[in-house]
N, C-alpha and C positions, 0 to 999 in steps of 0.2 A: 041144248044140254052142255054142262061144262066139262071141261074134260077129266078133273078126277070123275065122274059119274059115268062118262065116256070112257075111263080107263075099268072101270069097275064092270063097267056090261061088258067088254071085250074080253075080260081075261077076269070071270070071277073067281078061278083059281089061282090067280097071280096076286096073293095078301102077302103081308109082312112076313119077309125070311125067304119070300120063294124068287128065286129070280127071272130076269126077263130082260130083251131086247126089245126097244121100241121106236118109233119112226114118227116124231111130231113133222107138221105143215106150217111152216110159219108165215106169216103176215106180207112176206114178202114172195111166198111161192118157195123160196128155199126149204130143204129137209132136213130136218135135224136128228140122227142117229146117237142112242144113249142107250145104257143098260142101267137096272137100278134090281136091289133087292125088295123094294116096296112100291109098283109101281102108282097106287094113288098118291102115297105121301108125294112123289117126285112130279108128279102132274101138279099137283100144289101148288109143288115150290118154285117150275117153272111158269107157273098161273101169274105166282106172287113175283114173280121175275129175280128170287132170289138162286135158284138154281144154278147160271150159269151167265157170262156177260152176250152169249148167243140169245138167249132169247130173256135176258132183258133188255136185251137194243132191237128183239126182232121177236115180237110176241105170238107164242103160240097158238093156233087158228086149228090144229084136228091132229088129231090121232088115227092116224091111215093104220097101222101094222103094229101090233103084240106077240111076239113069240114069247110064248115058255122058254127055261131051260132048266135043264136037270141040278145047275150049278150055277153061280153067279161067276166061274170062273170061263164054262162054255159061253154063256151070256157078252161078256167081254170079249171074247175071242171073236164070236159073230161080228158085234161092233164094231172089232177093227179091220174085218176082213169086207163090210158093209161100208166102210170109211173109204178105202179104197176101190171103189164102185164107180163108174161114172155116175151122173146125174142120170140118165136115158136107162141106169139097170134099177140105179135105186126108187127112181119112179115106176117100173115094172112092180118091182115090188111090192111099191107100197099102193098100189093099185090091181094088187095080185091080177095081174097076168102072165101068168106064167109061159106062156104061148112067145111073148115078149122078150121077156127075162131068158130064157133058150137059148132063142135066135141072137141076142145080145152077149152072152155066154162065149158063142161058137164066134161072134165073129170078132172078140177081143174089144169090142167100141166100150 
C-alpha cells in the first residue's frame, strides 16, 4: 500500500483543512516529524520527493503515527516539541509503546 492510501486508512478524518502531526520512516531507518493541514496531498509530495530536501535525499518507507489536531497551530507545536525528542522517545512513539515512552520520559534520555 502507498502511503497516501496508508495516510487515508489511518486518519480518515484527517482531509483537507483538518490538521495533523505525522511520523514518516524513511529509507534509511531515520524518522521524520511534520505536520501538514492535508495529510494525503503531503504524503504525495513527499512520495514525489517534492516536499522537503529530507526525504527527497531519504525516501519515505511508512507511516508509523497520525495525530489529529484541533488546529494546525497545536499540530506545529506537537512537532516541535516531538523534534526535540531523542531518537529512543520518538521510536516509542511511533511504535506506540507507551510503557516505553514513560519510562523514557521519567528518565530524561
Amino acid at each position: 500500500m502507498d502511503l497516501v492510501e496508508q495516510a487515508r486508512q489511518l486518519a480518515p478524518d484527517v482531509k483537507k483543512g483538518y490538521p495533523a502531526l505525522y511520523i514518516l520512516r524513511l529509507a534509511s531507518g531515520a524518522l521524520y516529524v511534520g505536520s501538514t493541514l492535508n495529510l494525503p496531498q503531503r504524503m504525495a509530495d513527499h512520495v514525489a520527493g517534492i516536499a522537503c530536501k529530507t526525504t527527497h535525499d531519504d525516501r519515505p518507507q511508512a507511516l508509523p503515527l497520525v495525530e489529529p489536531h484541533p488546529t494546525y497551530s497545536a499540530a506545529r507545536e506537537r512537532e516541535a516539541q516531538i523534534k526535540h525528542w531523542s531518537r529512543a522517545k520518538k521510536e516509542a512513539l511511533a511504535g506506540d509503546d507507551m510503557e516505553s515512552l514513560r519510562r523514557l520520559s521519567k528518565s530524561r534520555e
